[in-house]
C-alpha positions in Angstrom: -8.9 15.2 6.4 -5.9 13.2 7.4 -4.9 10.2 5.0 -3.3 6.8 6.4 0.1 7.4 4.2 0.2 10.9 6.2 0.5 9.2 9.3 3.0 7.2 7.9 4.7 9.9 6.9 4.2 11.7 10.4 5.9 8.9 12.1 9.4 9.1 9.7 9.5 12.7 9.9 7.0 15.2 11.1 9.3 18.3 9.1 9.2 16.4 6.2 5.4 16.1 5.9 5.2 19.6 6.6 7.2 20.9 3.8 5.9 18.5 1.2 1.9 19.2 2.3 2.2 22.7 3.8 4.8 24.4 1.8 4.2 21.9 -1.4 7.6 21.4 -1.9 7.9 18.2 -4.2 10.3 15.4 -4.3 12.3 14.8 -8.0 10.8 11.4 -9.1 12.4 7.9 -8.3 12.7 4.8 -9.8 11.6 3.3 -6.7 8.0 5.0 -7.2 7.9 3.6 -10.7 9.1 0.0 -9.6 6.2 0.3 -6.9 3.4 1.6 -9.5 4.6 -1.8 -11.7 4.1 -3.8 -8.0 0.4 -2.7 -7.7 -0.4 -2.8 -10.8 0.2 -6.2 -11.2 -1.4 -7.3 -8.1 -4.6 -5.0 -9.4 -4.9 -6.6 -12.9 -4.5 -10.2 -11.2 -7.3 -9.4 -8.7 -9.4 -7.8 -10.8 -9.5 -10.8 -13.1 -9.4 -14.0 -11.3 -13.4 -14.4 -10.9 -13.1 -14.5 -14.4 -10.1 -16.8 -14.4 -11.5 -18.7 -11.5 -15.2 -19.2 -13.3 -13.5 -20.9 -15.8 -11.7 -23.4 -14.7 -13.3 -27.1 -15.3 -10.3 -28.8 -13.4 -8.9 -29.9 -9.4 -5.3 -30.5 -10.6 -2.7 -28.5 -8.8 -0.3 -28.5 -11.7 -2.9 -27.2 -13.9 -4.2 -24.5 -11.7 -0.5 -23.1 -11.1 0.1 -23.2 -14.6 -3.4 -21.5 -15.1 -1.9 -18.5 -12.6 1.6 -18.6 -13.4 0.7 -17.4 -17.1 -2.1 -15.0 -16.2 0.7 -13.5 -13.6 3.5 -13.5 -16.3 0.9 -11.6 -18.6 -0.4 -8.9 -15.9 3.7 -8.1 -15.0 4.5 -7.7 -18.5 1.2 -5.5 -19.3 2.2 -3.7 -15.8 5.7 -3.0 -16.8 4.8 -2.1 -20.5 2.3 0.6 -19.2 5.1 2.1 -17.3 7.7 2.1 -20.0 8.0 5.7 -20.5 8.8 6.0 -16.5 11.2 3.4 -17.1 12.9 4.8 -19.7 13.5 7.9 -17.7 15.9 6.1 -15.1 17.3 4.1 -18.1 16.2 1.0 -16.3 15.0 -2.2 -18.9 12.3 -3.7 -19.0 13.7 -7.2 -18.9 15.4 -6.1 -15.4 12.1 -5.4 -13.8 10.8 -8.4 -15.2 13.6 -10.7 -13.8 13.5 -8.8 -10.4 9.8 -9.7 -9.7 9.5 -12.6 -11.3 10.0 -15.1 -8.2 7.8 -13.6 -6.1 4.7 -13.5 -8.6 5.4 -17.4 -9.1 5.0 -17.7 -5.8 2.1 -16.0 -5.3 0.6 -18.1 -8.4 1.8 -21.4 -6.1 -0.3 -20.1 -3.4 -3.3 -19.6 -5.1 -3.3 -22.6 -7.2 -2.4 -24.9 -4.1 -5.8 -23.2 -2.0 -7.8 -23.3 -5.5 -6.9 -27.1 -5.5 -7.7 -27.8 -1.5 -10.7 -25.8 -2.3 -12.0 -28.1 -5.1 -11.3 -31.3 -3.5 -13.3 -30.5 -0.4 -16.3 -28.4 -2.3 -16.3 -30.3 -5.7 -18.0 -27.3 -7.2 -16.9 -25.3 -10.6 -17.6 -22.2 -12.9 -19.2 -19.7 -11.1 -20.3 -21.7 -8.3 -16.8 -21.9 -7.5 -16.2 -18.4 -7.5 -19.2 -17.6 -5.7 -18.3 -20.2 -2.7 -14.0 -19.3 -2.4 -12.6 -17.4 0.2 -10.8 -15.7 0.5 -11.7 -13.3 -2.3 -9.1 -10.2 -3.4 -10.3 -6.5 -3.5 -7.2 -4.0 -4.9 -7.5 -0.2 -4.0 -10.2 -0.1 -2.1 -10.7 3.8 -0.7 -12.6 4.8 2.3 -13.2 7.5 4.4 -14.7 8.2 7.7 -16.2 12.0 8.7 -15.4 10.4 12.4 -12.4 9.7 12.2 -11.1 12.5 9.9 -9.1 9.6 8.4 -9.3 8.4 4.6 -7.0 6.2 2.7 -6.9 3.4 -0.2 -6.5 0.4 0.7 -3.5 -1.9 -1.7 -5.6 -5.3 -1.0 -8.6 -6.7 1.1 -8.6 -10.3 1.4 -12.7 -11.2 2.2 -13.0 -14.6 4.3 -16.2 -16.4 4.2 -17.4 -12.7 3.3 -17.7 -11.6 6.5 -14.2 -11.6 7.7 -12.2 -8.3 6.2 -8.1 -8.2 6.4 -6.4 -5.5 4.9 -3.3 -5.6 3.5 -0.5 -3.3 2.4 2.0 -4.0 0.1 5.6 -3.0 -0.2 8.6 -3.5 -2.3 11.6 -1.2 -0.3 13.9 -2.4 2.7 12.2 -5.3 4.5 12.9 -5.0 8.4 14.8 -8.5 10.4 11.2 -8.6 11.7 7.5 -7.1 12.4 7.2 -4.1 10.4 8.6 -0.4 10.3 6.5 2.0 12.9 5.5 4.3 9.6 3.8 0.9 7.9 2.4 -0.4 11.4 0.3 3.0 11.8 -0.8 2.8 7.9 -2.0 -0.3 8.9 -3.7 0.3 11.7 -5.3 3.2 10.1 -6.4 0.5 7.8 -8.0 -1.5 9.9 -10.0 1.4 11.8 -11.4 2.6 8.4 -12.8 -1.1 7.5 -14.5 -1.1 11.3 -16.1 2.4 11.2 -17.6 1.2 7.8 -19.0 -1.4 9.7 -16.5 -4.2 9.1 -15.6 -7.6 11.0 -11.7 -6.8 11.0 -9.4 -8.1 13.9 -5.9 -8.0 12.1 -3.9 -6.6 9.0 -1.3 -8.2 7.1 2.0 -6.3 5.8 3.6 -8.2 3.0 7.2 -6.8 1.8 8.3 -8.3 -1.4 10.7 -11.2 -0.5 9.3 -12.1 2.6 6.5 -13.6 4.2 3.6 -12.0 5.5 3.5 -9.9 9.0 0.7 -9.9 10.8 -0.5 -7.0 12.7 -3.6 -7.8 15.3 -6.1 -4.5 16.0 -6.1 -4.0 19.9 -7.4 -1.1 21.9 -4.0 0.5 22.4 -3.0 0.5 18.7 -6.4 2.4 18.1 -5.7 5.0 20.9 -2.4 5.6 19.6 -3.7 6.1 15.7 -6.2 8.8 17.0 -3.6 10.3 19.0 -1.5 10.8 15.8 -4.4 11.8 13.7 -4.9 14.8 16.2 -0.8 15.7 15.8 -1.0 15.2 11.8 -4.1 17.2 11.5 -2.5 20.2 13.5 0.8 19.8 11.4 -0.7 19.8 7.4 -3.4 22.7 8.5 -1.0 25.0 10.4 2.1 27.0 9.4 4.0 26.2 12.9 6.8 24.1 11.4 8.1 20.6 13.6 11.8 20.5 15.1 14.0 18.5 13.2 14.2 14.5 13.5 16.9 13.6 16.4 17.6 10.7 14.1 20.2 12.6 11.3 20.3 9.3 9.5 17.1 10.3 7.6 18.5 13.5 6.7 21.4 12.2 4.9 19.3 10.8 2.1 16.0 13.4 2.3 15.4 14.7 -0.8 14.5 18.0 1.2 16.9 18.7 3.3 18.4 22.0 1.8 15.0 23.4 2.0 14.8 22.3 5.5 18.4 23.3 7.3 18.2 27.0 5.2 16.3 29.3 7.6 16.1 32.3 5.0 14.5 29.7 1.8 12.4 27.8 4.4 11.0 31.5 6.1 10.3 32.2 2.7 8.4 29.1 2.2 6.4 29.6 5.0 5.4 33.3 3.9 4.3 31.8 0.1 2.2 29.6 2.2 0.7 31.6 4.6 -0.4 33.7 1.1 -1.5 31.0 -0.6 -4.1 30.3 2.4 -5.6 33.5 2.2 -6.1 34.0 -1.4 -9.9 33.5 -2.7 -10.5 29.8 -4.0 
């Protein structure tokens, strides 16, 4: 089965997919992956909690409510960034650094909330777990689903719920943030997203992907977009189940900086590559 970060990964560089799923050649680890893992997690902890943090609250007051987010978002980072300290450590980054990096955007996520938690009050006058029951939208983190149709599967960073019938995915990313819409490899994750929430039988019309720093793009499901996600589920699918390797990207940009590209421009290690794999398929599971 075919997962929505494959097609991603199809759409920067089929050769690349096929030597880290087919030939299992892994990448050496990054402090990017480890500054992403603190990202989620933080996001995770604060959604997981807020009916809880939410059912508590006994006041309107913007101030108060942002305070009220601001702390439980300065807690979650920390917790985040202490459960990763070992991977830290590794790329001699400090803790403090991470801290101060992604500081400004959690505050401003905290803003956010508080000011919809206040304009929600005012017009519901409702608290405890009334409140919680009645707010939209509400925030699902890692949500995984997978569709026998589709052959697609894939975990989903956020769902926001509105009114609970309304489903938006949304993706999150922390690395180079494009002048504007989004890079093609996010768009089709996305997308991918979005056609997983409607085969479960989901009222989903849009996606949203938010890079860290900026503001949210939005990406609306049309029939095109789905005809061109099936399209690449067919290619990926032949690519991670077959040992016929892809030409190289025309794009050498992407080579300079691939983590695999002696593997991938030395016919004898790559032929040799291919032959472990083809073995490995036809050995008893």
């Amino acid at each position: 089965m075919v997962t929505a970060t494959q097609l991603s990964s199809y759409m920067y560089c089929p050769r690349k997919l096929f030597i880290s799923h087919v030939l299992l050649v892994e990448e050496a680890p990054k402090i990017e992956l480890v500054k992403g893992k603190i990202w989620h997690e933080t996001h995770e902890l604060m959604n997981k909690s807020e009916e809880g943090i939410v059912s508590g609250i006994k006041t309107g007051d913007y101030q108060d409510l942002f305070d009220i987010y601001r702390k439980n978002y300065s807690r979650f980072l920390r917790n985040a960034i202490l459960r990763n300290k070992s991977g830290l450590k590794k790329f001699n980054a400090k803790m403090l650094d991470i801290f101060t990096d992604y500081w400004p955007s959690f505050e401003e996520e905290a803003k956010e909330r508080a000011l919809n938690l206040s304009k929600f009050i005012a017009k519901h006058k409702v608290y405890g777990a009334e409140l919680w029951k009645r707010l939209t939208p509400k925030l699902l983190s890692e949500q995984y689903f997978r569709s026998e149709r589709l052959n697609l599967s894939g975990v989903i960073d956020v769902i926001e719920i509105h009114d609970n019938t309304v489903y938006v995915p949304v993706e999150l990313k922390t690395g180079k943030v494009p002048d504007r819409g989004m890079w093609d490899g996010h768009r089709i994750q996305l997308a991918a997203y979005m056609l997983l929430l409607e085969d479960a039988g989901k009222d989903v019309k849009e996606a949203i992907l938010k890079y860290r720093g900026a503001e949210g793009r939005v990406l609306p499901l049309n029939t095109f977009l789905k005809d061109e996600v099936m399209d690449l589920i067919k290619k990926t699918a032949r690519i991670i189940s077959g040992f016929d390797p892809p030409k190289h990207v025309d794009n050498k940009n992407k080579c300079k900086s691939c983590q695999f590209k002696e593997v991938c421009y030395d016919a004898e290690k790559f032929r040799v590559l291919v032959s472990e794999a083809k073995t490995r398929s036809k050995a008893p599971s």
